[in-house]
Biopython code that builds the backbone (N, CA, C, O; Angstrom):
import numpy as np
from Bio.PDB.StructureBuilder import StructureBuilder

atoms = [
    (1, "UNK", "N", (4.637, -54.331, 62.136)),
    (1, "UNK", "CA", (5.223, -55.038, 61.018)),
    (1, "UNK", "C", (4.111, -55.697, 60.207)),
    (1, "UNK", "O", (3.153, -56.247, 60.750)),
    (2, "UNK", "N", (4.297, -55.609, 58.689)),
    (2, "UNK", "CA", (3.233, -56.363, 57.939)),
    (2, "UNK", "C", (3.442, -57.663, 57.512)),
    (2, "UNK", "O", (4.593, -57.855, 57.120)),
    (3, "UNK", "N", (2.952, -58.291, 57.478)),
    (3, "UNK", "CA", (3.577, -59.974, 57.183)),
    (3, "UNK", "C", (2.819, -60.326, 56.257)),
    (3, "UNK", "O", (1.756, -59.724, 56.101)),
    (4, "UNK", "N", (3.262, -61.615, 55.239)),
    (4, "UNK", "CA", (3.311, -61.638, 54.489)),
    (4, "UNK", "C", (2.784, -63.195, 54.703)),
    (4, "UNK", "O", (2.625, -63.585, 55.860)),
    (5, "UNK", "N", (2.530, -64.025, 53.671)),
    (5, "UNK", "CA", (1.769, -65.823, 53.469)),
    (5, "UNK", "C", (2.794, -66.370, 54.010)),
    (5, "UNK", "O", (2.718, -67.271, 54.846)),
    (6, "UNK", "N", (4.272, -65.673, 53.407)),
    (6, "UNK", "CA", (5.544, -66.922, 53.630)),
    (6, "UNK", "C", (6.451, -66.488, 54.858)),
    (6, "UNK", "O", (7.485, -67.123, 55.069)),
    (7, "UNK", "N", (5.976, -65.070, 55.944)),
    (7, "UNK", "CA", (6.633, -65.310, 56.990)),
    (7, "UNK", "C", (6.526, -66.007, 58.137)),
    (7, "UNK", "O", (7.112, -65.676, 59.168)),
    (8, "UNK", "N", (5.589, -67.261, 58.007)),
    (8, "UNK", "CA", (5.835, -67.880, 59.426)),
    (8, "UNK", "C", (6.667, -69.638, 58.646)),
    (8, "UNK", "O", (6.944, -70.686, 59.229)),
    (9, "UNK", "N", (6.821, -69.252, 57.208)),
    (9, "UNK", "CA", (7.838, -70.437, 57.179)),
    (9, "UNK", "C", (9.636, -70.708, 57.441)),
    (9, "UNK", "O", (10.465, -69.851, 57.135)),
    (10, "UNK", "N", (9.938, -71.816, 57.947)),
    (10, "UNK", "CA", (11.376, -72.007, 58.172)),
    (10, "UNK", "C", (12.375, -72.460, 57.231)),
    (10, "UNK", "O", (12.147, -73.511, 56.631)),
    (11, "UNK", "N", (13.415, -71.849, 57.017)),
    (11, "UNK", "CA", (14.382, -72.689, 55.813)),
    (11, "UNK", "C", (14.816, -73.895, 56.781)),
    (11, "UNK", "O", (14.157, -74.102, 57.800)),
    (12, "UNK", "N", (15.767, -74.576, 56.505)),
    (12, "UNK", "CA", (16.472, -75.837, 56.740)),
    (12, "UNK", "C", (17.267, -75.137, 58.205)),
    (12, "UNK", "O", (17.596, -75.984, 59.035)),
    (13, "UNK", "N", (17.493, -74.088, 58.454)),
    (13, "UNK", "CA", (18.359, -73.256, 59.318)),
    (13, "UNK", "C", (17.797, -73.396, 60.754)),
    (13, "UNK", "O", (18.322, -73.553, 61.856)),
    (14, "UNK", "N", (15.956, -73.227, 60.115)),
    (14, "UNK", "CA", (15.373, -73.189, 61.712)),
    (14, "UNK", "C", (14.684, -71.372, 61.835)),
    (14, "UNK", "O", (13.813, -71.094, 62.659)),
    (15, "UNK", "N", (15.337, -70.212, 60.763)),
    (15, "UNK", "CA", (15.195, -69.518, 60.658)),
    (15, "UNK", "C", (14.036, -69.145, 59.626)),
    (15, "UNK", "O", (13.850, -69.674, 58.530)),
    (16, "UNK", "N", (13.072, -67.805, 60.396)),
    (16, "UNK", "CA", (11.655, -67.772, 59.298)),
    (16, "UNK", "C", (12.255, -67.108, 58.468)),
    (16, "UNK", "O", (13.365, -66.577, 58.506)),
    (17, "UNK", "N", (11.157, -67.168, 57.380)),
    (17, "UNK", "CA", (11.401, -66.341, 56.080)),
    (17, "UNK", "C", (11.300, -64.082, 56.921)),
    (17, "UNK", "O", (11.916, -63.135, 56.431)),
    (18, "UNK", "N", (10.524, -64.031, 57.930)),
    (18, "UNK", "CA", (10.859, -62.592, 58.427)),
    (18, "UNK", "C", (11.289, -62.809, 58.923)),
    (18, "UNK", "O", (10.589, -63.427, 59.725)),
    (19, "UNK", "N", (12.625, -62.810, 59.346)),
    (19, "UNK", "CA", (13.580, -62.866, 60.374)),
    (19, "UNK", "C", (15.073, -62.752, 58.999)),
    (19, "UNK", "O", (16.087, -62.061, 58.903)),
    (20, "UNK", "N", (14.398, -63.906, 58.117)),
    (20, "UNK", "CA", (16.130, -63.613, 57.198)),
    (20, "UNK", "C", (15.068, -62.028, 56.249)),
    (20, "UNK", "O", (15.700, -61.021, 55.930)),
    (21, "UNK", "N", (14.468, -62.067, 56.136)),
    (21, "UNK", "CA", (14.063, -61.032, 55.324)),
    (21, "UNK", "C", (14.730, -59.420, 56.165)),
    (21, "UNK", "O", (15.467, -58.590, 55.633)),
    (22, "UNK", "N", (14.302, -59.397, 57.247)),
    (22, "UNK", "CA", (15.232, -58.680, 58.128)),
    (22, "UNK", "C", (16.525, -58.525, 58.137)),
    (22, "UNK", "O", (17.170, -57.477, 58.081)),
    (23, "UNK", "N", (16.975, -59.883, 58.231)),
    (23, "UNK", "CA", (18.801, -59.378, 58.164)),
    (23, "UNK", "C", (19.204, -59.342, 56.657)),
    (23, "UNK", "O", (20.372, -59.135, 56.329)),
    (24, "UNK", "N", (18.323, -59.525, 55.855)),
    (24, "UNK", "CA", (18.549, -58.880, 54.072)),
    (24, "UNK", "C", (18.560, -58.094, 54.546)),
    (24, "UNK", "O", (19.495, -58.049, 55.345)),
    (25, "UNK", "N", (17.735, -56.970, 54.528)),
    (25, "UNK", "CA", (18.189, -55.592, 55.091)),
    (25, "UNK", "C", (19.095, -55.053, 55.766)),
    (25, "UNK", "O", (19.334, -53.858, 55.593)),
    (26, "UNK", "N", (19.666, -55.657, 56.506)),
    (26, "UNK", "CA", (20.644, -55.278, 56.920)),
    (26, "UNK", "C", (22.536, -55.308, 56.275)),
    (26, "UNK", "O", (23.503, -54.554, 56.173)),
    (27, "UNK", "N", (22.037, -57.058, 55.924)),
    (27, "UNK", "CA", (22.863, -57.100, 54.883)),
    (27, "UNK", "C", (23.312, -56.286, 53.337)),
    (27, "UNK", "O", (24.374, -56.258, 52.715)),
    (28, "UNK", "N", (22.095, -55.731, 53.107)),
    (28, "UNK", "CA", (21.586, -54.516, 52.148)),
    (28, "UNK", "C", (22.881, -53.527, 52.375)),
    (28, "UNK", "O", (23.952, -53.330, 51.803)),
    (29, "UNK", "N", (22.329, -53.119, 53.297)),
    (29, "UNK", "CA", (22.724, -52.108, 54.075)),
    (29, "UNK", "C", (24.886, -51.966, 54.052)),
    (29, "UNK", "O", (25.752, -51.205, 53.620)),
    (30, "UNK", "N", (24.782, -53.175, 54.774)),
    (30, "UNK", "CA", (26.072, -53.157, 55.145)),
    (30, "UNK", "C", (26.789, -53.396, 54.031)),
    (30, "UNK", "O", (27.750, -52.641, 53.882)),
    (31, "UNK", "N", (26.590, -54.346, 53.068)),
    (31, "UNK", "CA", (27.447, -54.313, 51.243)),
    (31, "UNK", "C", (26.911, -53.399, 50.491)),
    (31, "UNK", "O", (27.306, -53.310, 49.329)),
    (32, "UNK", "N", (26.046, -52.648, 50.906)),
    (32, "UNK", "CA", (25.780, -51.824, 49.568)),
    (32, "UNK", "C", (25.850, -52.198, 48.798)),
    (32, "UNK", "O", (26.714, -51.821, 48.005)),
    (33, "UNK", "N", (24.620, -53.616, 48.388)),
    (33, "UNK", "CA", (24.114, -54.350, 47.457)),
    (33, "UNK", "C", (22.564, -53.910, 47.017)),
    (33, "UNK", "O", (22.084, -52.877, 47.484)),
    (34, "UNK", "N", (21.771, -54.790, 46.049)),
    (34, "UNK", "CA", (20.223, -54.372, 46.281)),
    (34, "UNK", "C", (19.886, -55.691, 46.870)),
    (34, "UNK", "O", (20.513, -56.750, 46.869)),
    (35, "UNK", "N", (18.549, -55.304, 47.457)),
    (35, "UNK", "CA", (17.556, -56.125, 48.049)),
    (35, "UNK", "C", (18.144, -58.062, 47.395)),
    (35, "UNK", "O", (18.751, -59.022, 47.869)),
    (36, "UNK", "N", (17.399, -57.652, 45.963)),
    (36, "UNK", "CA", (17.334, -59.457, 45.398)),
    (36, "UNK", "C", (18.358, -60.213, 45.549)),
    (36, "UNK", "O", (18.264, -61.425, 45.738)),
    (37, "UNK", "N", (19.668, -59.450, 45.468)),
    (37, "UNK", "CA", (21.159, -59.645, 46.063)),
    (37, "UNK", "C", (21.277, -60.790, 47.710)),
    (37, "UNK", "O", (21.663, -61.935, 47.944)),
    (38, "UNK", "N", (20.647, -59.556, 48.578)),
    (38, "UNK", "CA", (21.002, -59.973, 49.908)),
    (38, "UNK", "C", (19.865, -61.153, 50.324)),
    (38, "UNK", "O", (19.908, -61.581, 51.477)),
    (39, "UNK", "N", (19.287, -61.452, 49.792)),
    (39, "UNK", "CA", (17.981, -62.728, 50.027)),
    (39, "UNK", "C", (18.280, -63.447, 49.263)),
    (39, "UNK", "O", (17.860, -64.566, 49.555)),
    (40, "UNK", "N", (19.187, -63.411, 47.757)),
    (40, "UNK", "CA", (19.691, -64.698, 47.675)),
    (40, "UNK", "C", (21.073, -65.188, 48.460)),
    (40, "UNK", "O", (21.536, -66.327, 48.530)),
    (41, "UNK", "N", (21.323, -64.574, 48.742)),
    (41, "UNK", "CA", (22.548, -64.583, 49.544)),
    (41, "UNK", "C", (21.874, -65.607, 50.895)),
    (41, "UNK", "O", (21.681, -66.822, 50.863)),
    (42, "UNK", "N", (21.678, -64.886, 51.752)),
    (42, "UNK", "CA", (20.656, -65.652, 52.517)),
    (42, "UNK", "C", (19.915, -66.588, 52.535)),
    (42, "UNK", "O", (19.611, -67.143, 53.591)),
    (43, "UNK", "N", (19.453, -66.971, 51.334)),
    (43, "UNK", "CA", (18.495, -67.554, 51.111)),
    (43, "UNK", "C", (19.401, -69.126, 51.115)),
    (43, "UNK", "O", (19.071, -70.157, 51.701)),
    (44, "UNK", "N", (20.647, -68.880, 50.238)),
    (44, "UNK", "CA", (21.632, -69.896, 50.357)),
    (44, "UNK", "C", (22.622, -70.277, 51.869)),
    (44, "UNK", "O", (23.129, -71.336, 52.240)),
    (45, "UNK", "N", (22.603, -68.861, 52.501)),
    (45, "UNK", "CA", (23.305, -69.193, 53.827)),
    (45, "UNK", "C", (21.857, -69.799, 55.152)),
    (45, "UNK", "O", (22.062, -69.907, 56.361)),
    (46, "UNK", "N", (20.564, -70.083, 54.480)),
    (46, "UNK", "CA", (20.252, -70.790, 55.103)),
    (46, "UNK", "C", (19.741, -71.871, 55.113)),
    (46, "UNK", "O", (18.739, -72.185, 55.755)),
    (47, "UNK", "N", (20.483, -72.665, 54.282)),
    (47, "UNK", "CA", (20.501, -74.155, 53.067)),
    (47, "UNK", "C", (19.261, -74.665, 52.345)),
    (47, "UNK", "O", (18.584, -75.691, 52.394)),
    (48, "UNK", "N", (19.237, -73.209, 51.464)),
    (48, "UNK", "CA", (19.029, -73.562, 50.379)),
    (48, "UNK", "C", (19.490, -72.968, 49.231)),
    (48, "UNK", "O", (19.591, -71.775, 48.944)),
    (49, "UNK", "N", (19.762, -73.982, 48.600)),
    (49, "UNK", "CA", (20.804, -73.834, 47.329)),
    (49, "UNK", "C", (20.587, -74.111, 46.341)),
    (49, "UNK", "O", (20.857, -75.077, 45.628)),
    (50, "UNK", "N", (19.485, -72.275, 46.126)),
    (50, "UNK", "CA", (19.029, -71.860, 44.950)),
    (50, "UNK", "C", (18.551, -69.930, 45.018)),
    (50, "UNK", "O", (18.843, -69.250, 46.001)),
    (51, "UNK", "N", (18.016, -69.513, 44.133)),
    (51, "UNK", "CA", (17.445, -68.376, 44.681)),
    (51, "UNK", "C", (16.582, -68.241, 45.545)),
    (51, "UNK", "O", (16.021, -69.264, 45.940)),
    (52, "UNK", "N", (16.265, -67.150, 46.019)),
    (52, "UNK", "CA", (15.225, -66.314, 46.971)),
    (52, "UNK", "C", (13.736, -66.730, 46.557)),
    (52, "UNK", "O", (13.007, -67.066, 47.490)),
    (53, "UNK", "N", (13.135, -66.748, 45.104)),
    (53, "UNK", "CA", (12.142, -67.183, 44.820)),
    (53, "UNK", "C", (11.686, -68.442, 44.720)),
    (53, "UNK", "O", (10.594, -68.691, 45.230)),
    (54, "UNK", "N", (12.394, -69.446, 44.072)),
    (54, "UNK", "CA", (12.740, -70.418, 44.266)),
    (54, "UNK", "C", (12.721, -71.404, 45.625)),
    (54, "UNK", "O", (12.283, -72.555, 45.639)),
    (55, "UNK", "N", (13.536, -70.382, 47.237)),
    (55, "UNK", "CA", (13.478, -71.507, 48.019)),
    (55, "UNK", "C", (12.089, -71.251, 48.782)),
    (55, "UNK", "O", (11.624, -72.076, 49.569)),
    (56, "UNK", "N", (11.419, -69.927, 48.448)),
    (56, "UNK", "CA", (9.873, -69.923, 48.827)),
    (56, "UNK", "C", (8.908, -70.503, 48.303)),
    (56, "UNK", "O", (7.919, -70.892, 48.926)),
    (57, "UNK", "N", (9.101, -70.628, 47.046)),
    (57, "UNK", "CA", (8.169, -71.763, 46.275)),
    (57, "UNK", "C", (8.435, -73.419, 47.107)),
    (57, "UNK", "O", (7.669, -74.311, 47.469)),
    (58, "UNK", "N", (9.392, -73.292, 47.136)),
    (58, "UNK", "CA", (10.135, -74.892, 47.859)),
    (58, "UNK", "C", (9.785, -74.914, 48.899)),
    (58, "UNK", "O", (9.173, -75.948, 49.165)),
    (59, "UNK", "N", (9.895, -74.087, 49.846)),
    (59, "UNK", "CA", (9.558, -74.273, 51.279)),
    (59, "UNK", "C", (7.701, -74.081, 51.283)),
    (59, "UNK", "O", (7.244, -74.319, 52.401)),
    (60, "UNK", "N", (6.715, -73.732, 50.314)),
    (60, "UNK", "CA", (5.971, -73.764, 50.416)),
    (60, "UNK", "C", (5.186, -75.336, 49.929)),
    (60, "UNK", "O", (4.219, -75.987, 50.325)),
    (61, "UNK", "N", (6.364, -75.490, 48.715)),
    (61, "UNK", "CA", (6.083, -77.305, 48.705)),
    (61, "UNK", "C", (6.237, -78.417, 50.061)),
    (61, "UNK", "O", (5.511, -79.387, 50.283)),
    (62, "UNK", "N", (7.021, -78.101, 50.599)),
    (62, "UNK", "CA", (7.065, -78.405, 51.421)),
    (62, "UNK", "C", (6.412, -79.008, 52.576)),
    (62, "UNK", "O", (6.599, -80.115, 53.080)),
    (63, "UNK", "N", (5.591, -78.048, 52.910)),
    (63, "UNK", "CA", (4.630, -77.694, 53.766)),
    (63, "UNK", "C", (3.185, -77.553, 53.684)),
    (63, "UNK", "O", (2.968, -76.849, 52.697)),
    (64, "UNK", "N", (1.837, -77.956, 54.372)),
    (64, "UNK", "CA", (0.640, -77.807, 53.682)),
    (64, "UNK", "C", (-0.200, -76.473, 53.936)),
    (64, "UNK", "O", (-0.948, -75.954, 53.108)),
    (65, "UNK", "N", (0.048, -76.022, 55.195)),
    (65, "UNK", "CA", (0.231, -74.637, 55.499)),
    (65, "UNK", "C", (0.590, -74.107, 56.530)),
    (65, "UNK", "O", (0.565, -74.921, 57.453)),
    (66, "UNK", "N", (1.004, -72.865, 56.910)),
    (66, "UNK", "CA", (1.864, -72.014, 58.075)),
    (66, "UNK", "C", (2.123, -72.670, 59.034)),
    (66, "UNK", "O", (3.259, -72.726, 59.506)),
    (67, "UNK", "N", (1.231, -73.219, 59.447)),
    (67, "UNK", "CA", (0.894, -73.545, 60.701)),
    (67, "UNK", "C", (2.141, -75.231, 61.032)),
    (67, "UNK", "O", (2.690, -75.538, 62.091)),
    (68, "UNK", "N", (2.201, -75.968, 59.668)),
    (68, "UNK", "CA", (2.864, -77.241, 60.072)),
    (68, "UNK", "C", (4.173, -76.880, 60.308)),
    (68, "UNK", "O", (4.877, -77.627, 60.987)),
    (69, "UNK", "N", (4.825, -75.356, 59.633)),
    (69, "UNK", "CA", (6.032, -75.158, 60.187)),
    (69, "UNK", "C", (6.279, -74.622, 61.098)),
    (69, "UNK", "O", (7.502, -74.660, 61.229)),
    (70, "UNK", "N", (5.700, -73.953, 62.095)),
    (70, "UNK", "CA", (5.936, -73.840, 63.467)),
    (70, "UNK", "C", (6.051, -74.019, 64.195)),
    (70, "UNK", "O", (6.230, -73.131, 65.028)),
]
sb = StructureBuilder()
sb.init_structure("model")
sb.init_model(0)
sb.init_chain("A")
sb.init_seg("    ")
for serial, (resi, resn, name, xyz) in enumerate(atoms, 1):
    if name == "N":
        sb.init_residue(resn, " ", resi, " ")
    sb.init_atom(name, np.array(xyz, "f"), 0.0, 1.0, " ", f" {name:<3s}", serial, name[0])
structure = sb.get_structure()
């Protein structure tokens, strides 16, 4: 798996950004939606309540780097 700056951060859920990025896909999958669809979707079912880009910018405010959210 390739990872990315923002997969070792957590939303409010407790859940990383690869882990919901994962079940986007799946979620993808199963509504036969696109991608930007199922990560905002997600992105809100894991409280935050805004878009996908948005709660990565936020969760990167957040935080000073990877490491404090783990």
């Amino acid at each position: 798996m390739r990872f990315t700056k923002y997969d070792f951060y957590k939303f409010p859920s407790g859940r990383t950004v690869a882990r919901v990025r994962k079940d986007a896909k799946k979620l993808k999958k199963a509504r036969n939606i696109r991608m930007y669809e199922a990560l905002n979707i997600l992105a809100r079912e894991n409280g935050m309540n805004m878009n996908w880009n948005d709660a990565l910018a936020s969760l990167m405010k957040r935080s000073h780097s990877p490491n404090d959210v783990i």
